[in-house]
N, C-alpha and C positions, 0 to 999 in steps of 0.2 A: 410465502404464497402457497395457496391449498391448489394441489396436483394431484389426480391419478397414482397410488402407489406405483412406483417403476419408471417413471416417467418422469424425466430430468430437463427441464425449459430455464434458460440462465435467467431469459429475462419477460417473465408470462406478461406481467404489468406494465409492459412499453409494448411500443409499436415500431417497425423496422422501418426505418423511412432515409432515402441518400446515405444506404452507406452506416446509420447509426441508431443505436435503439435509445428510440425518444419516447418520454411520457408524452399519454395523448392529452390536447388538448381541454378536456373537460375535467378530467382525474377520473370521470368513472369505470366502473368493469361489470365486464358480461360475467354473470353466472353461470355454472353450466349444471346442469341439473339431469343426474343417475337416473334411467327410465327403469333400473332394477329397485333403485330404495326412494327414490324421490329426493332424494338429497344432494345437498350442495358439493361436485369432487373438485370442480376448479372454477377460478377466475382468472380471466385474463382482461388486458386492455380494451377500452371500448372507444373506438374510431369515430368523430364526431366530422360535418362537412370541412372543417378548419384542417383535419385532418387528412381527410380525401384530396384536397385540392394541394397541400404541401407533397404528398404522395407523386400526385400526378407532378409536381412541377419538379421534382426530383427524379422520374423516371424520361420526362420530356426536356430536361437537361441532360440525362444521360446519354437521350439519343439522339438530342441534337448536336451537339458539343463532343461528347464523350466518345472512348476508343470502340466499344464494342460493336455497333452495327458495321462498323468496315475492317471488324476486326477477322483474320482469314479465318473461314469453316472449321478447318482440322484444329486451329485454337480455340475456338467457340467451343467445340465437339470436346478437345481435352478436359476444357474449364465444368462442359456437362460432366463428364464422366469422374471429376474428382467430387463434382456434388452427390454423384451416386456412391461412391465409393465412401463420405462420411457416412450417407444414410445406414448404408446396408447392415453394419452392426448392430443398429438402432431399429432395425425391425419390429424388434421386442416391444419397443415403447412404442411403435406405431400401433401394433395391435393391441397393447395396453388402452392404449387413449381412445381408438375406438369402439373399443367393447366397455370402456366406463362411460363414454359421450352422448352412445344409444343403442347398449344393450346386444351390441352384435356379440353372438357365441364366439365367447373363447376357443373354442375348439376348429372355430370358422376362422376367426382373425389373424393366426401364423401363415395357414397356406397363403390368404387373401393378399396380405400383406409383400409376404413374397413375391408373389407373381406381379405386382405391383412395381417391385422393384425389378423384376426382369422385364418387366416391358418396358422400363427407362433403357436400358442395355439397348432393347431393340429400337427405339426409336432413334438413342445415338447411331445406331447403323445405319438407320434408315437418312439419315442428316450426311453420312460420311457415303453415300454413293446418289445421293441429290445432284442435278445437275443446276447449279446458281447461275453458271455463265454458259450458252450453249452458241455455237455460230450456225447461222442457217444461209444458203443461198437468196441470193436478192440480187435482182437488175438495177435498185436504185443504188449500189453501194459496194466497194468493193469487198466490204466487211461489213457484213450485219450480225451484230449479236441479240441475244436474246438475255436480259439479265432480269434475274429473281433479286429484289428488292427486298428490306426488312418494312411491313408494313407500317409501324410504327409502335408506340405506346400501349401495351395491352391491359385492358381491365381486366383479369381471369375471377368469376365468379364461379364456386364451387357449392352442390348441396351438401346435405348432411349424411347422406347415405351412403357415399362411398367419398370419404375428404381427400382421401391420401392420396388415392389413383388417379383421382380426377381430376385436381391441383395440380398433379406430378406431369399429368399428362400435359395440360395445358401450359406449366410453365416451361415443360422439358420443348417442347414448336416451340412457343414465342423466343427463346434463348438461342437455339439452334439455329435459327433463321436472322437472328439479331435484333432482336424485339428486346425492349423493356416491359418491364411486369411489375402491375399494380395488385397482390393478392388481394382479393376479400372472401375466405371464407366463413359458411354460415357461420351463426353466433352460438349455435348450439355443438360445432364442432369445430373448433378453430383451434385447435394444439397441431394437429398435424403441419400446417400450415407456418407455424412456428418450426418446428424443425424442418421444414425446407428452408425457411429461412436463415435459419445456424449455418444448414449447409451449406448455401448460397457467401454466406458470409466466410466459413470455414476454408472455401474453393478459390474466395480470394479474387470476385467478382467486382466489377467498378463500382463503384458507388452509385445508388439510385437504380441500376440495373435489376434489380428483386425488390421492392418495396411489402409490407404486411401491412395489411388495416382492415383487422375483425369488426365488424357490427352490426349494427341493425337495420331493416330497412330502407328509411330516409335518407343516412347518410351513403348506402350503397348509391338510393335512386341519384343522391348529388352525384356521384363520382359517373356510372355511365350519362348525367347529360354532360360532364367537364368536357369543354371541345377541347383539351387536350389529351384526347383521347381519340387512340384513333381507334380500334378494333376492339369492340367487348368478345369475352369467351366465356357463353353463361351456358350452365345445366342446371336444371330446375325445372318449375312448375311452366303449362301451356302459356297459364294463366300470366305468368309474371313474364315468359316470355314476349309475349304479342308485345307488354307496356315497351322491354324495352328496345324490343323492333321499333315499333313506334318513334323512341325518343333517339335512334340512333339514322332513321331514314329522315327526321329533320333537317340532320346537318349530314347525310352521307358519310355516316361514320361506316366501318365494316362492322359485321357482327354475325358469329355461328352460333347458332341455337339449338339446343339439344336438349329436348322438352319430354313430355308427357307420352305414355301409350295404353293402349288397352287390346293388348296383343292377342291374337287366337291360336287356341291348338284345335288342329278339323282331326280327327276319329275316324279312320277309316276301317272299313270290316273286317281286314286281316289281323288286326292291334288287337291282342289278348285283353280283354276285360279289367285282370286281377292287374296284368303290369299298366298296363294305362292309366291304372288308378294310386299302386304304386308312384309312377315319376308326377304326376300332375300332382297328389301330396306332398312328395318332399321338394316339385319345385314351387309351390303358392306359399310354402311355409321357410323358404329361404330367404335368408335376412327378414323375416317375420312378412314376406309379400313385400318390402320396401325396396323395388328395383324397376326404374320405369322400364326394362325389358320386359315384365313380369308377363308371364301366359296366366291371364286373369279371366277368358272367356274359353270356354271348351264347349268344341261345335261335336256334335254326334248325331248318329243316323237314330230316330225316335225310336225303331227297336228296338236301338241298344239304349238306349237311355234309361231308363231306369234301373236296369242291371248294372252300369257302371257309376249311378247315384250313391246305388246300396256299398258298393265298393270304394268310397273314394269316402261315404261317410265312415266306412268299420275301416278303413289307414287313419282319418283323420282322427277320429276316439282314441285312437292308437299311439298318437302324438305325443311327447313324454314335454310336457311344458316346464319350465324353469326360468333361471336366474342364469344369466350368462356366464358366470363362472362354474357352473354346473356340467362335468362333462358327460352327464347322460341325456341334459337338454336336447329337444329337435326343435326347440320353438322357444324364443327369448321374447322380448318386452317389443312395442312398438320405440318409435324413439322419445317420444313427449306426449304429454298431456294432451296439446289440442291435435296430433293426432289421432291418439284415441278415440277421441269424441267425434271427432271425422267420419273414421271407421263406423263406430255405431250411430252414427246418422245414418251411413246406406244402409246398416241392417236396417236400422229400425223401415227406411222405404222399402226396401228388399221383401221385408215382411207382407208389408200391404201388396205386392204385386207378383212373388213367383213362393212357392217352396220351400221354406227352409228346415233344409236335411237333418245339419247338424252343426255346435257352434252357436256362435252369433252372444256368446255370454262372456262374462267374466271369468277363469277358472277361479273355485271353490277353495283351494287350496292357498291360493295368493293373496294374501290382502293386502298391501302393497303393492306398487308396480303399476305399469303401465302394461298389463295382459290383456290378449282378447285370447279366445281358443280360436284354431281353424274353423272356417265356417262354410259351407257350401249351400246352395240356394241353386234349386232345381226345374225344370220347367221357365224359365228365364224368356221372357222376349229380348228380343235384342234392342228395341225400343226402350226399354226400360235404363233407369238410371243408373243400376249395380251392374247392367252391359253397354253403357255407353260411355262414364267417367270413370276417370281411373281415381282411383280407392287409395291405391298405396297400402295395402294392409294383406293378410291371409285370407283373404274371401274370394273364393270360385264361384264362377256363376257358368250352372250348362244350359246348354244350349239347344234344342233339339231339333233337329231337321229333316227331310223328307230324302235328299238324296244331295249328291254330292256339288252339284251345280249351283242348290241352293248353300251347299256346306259356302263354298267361295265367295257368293255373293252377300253372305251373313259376313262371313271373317272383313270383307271389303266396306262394310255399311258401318264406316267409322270417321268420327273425326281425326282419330291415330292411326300411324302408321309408322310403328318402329319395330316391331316385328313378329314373328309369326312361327308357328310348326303345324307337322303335318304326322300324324304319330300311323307310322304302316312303316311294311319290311319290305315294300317296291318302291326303289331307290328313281325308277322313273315316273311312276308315278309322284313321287316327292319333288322332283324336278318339275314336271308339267302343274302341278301346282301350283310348286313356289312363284313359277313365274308369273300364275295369276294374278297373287297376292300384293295389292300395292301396300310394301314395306319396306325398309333400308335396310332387315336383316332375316334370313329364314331359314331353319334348321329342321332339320329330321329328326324326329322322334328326343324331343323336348328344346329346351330353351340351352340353345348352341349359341356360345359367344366368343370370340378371340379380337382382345383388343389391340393384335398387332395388323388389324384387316380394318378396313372402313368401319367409322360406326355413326351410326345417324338413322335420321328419318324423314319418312313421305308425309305430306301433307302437315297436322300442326303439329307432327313429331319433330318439326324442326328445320332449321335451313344449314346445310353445311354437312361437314363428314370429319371426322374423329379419327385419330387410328390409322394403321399404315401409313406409308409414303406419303398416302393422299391427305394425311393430316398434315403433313408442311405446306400445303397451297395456299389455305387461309390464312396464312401467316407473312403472309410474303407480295408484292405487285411488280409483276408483270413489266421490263422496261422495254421497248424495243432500237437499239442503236443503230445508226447506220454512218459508217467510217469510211474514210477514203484507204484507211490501209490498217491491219489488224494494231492495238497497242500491246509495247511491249507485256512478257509476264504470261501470255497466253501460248 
């Protein structure tokens, strides 16, 4: 079976399903297609609804029947920790598989990867001082407890842009909490997803408790409406979001959504020119702009605006573009084809309505590839479509403003709200800010993220919260008991 050189899957052409890797029912497989050469680097299994619903009935026997949802924490927690403990060797081939899947710099993929793996560590902690059973005072009872429930069967849906961290994350709650897990991730990244699966199996997990099923749309839309599903955990498009809020407030399934943003950085007058143009450069061009965090609108006072235009075009000229295995790379490939063409859809609108600086082409040197160069577009309404959708790509759109009241009411005039900065060296000022800004995340002087802290967003950025502590709520419901005298064990 065609792999990823370095990259070692026993069995790419099944599906993980109770416990056992089964050929899917159709025989067919996903291709996965290099956004560096266009070419074919693997196939794996391809998940049809026959499949989705064996899946789910495998993981809703696990958890109706099987040991693990009333299996104690601190064993859950071990069982985590020895799935991290296969991983962690295997770094290698995590970053392997997603620098051939879409192009992420090699040189970006070890640290990425890593830290990936250390927030599994932290979230086991975060599961090992959880409080599952707590007693509280009550007039109706001589013992009231409060007990955290496993919510049940989880659909974990991952995108393509970050597979490993964000699979990891979501299977690493729903197991902790004693959920079963239905993986789907995207079709354009779906190796990662297999080696949690190893691990899950290597760790010695009950059967049905970790289930894998890669594909393609339809069969995903079957699996979140299965009503043996109780909780989906999707990150992804607004768009895809809303559907499957939608299909999930039907039947009262639970579901966190962690969607789209079109974040702002506001410029304020103390922020040197040359570095403000520096960091907004290397961060619109990390991961090639493919990070719904992404600071994709830069607000600035109109004096400065043009002087920091001229600036952010001579970084971005400056940009050394490549092939992901290239370690002088700043800027790799988008991940596929119809993003591409995505991408130059808003230029080409962008064109018709603000400035474009520079960018906005193919480079000259690549002829293969899914490249676009950096691109900046200046003079921006915020009206405009390259300032009010999010892109997903390296294209900055500035913004210019009159003063700082308008700065906030610009950064706020959005359908998103996932998150934001404020680039100045008065830290109260950055506070007084922040708190204006309706968003789930806001950092000083660029794009500040630590995934062992809440992560989510305001408005159609999402419902729910990711990340620290606070990410074992959604996973879990609420009991309230009330006892005539405590039971034993407590």
């Amino acid at each position: 079976m065609l792999l990823p050189h370095g990259v070692h899957i026993a069995h790419p052409e099944r599906l993980y399903i109770g416990g056992q890797w089964v050929p899917a029912h159709s025989g067919r497989l996903i291709e996965i297609i290099s956004p560096d050469s266009e070419q074919v680097v693997a196939r794996v299994a391809e998940a049809d609804a026959t499949d989705m619903d064996a899946a789910v009935a495998a993981a809703r026997a696990a958890f109706d029947h099987g040991p693990w949802p009333t299996t104690p924490p601190a064993q859950r927690i071990a069982a985590f920790r020895a799935m991290i403990d296969h991983l962690r060797p295997r770094a290698d081939e995590l970053a392997r598989a997603w620098t051939a899947q879409i192009g992420g710099l090699a040189s970006f993929a070890g640290p990425m990867h890593q830290g990936a793996l250390l927030a599994l560590d932290g979230i086991a902690g975060f599961a090992q001082d959880f409080r599952f059973i707590e007693q509280r005072p009550s007039h109706a009872a001589a013992a009231a407890l409060i007990v955290q429930e496993p919510v049940g069967v989880v659909a974990a849906i991952a995108p393509w842009n970050g597979p490993f961290g964000i699979m990891a994350n979501k299977v690493a709650y729903a197991l902790l909490t004693g959920c079963c897990v239905v993986m789907k991730p995207s079709p354009e990244t779906p190796l990662e997803a297999y080696l949690i699966a190893e691990a899950a199996e290597a760790a010695g997990l009950p059967p049905g408790v970790v289930n894998l099923v890669p594909s393609h749309r339809e069969a995903a839309d079957h699996l979140v409406s299965n009503p043996g599903v109780d909780k989906v955990s999707f990150t992804g498009s607004t768009v895809a979001g809303k559907r499957i809020g939608q299909v999930c407030a039907g039947r009262v399934a639970r579901c966190t959504l962690e969607l789209g943003g079109k974040s702002a950085a506001i410029v304020r007058d103390d922020f040197a020119i040359d570095h403000a143009a520096k960091l907004l450069t290397g961060t619109i061009t990390m991961m090639s702009g493919q990070v719904c965090a992404m600071l994709s609108r830069v607000i600035v006072p109109r004096a400065r605006h043009d002087e920091l235009a001229d600036a952010i075009a001579r970084e971005m000229r400056g940009v050394v573009i490549g092939h992901s295995d290239d370690p002088a790379a700043q800027l790799g490939p988008v991940a596929m084809q119809r993003q591409l063409e995505r991408i130059e859809g808003y230029i080409a609108q962008g064109k018709a309505s603000a400035d474009l600086v520079t960018g906005g082409s193919r480079p000259s040197h690549l002829n293969r590839g899914y490249f676009i160069e950096p691109t900046l577009f200046a003079n921006v309404n915020n009206a405009d479509a390259i300032a009010q959708e999010e892109i997903f790509g390296p294209v900055l759109a500035l913004i210019p403003v009159e003063d700082e009241e308008e700065a906030v009411a610009v950064a706020n005039a959005s359908a998103y709200g996932l998150n934001g900065s404020v680039l100045t060296h008065d830290a109260q000022a950055a506070w007084t800010i922040g708190r204006r800004i309706r968003t789930g995340g806001f950092g000083q002087n660029g794009l500040r993220m630590d995934f062992g802290l809440p992560f989510g967003g305001f408005k159609q950025s999402g419902v729910g919260r990711e990340g620290g502590p606070e990410g074992l709520m959604p996973y879990v419901e609420t009991k309230t008991m009330l006892l005539d005298a405590l039971p034993d064990g407590l």
